[in-house]
N, C-alpha and C positions, 0 to 999 in steps of 0.2 A: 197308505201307511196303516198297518192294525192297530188298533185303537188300545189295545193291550201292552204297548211297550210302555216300557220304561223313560224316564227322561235320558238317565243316562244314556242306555241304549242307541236312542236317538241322538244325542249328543256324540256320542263314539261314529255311527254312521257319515255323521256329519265330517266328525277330522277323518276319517277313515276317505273319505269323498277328495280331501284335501292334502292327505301328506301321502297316500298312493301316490298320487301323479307329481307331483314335486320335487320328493327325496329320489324317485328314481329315474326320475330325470336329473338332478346331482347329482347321483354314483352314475348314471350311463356318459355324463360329462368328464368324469375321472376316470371310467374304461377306458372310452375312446383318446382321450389324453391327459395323462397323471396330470401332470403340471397346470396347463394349462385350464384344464378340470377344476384342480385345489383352489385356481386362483381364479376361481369365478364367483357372483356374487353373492348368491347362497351360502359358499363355503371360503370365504374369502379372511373371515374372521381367526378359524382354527389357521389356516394359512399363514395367515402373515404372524399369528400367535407364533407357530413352528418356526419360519425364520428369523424371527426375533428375539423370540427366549431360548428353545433349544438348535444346539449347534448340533445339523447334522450337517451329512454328503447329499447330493442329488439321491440316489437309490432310496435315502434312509426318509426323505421328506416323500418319496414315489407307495414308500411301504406307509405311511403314516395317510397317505391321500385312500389308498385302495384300504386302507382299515375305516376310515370315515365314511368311503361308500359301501363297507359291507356291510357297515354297522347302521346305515341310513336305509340299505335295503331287507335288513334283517326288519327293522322297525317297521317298511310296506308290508313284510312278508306276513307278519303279524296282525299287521290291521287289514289283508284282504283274508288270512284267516278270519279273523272275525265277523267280517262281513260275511263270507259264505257261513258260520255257523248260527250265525243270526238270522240268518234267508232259513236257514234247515230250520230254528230253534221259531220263529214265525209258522211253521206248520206243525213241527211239536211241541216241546216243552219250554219253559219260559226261562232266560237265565241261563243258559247255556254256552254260551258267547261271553262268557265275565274274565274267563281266566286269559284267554288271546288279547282281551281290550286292554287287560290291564297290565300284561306284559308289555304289549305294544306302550302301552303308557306309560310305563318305567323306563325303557330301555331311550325311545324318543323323548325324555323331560330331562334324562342323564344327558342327552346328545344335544341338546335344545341348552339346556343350562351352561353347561362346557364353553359350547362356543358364543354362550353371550357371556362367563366371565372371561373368554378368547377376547371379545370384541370389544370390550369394556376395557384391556387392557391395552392394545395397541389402538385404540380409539379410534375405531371404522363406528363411523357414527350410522351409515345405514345399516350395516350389519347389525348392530346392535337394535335398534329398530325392529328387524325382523326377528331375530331369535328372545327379543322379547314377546313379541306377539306369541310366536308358536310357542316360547314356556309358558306363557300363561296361557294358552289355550289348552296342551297338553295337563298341566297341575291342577287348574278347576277342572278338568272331566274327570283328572281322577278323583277329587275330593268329593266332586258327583256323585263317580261308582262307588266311593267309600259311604254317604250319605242316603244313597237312595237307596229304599229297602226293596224289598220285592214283591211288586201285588199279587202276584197268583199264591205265595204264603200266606199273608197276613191273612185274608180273612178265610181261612181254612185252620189257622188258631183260632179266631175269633170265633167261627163253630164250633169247635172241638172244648172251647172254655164259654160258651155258651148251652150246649149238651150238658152239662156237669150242673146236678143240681147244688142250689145256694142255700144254704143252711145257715140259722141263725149262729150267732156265737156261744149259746149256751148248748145248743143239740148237740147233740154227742149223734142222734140216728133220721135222717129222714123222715121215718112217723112219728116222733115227738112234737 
C-alpha cells in the first residue's frame, strides 16, 4: 500500500473489494432469471416491496428486477473505475479517483437505502440486516471522502504561506 493515500482512499478500495463481486453477482442472478433473481436474498427486500405495494403484471415486476440489476451494476462499474484510477492516480497524481468513488457512493447509498426502507417495510428481517450494513458502510465513506482533506495540498499551502514574510501590525513595509 503507498504510504501517501488517503484514509478515504483506502476506505473506498476497501468497499470497492466488496460490492464489485456482490452486486454483480445479484444482477448476473436477475439476467440469468428475472424472477427468480429478484427473489433472492440480496434483493428479496425491493422484491417482495414490488409485490406488495405496487400492483404490477409479471413483465412489469421483470422490468423493475433488470432496472435493479442495471442499477447495482452501474454502482460495480463505478467502483472498479475507481479502483483503476486509483492504481493510475498511485503512480501520478494524488486525488484522482474522488469523483468515480463518490459517484459510486451516491448511486450505491440511493440503492442500499431504498431497499432497507423496502425491507423495513414488508419486514424481511435479514434483508434489512444486510442493507443496513451496506448503508452504513456506503454513507460513512462518503462522509470520509467529504471529511478527509488531501495531503499532497495541505502542505504545499503551508509553504506557500510560510514563504510570505510576517510583518508586524503596525508595518506598512518589510524594512520598517
Amino acid at each position: 500500500m503507498p504510504k501517501d493515500w488517503r484514509i478515504s482512499t483506502f476506505n473506498g478500495v476497501l468497499l470497492a473489494c466488496y460490492f464489485i463481486p456482490s452486486w454483480v453477482i445479484s444482477a448476473m442472478k436477475i439476467w440469468v432469471s428475472p424472477i427468480r433473481g429478484f427473489y433472492d436474498r440480496t434483493n428479496i427486500a425491493a422484491a417482495m416491496y414490488v409485490s406488495d405495494f405496487v400492483t404490477l403484471s409479471a413483465m412489469g415486476t421483470i422490468r423493475i428486477a433488470w432496472l435493479l440489476a442495471l442499477s447495482k451494476v452501474i454502482v460495480a462499474a463505478f467502483f472498479f473505475v475507481f479502483l483503476l484510477l486509483v492504481i493510475r492516480a498511485a503512480i501520478r497524481n494524488k486525488g484522482g479517483a474522488d469523483e468515480a468513488l463518490a459517484f459510486a457512493l451516491g448511486v450505491g447509498s440511493f440503492i442500499s437505502m431504498a431497499s432497507l426502507i423496502a425491507a423495513s417495510k414488508v419486514g424481511e428481517l435479514a434483508a434489512l440486516r444486510l442493507h443496513a450494513s451496506e448503508s452504513l458502510l456506503l454513507i460513512g465513506a462518503a462522509i470520509l471522502l467529504i471529511v478527509d482533506t488531501d495531503q499532497a495540498t495541505a502542505p504545499a499551502t503551508e509553504k506557500a504561506a510560510a514563504a510570505e514574510p510576517h510583518h508586524s501590525y503596525f508595518s506598512s513595509s518589510p524594512n520598517s
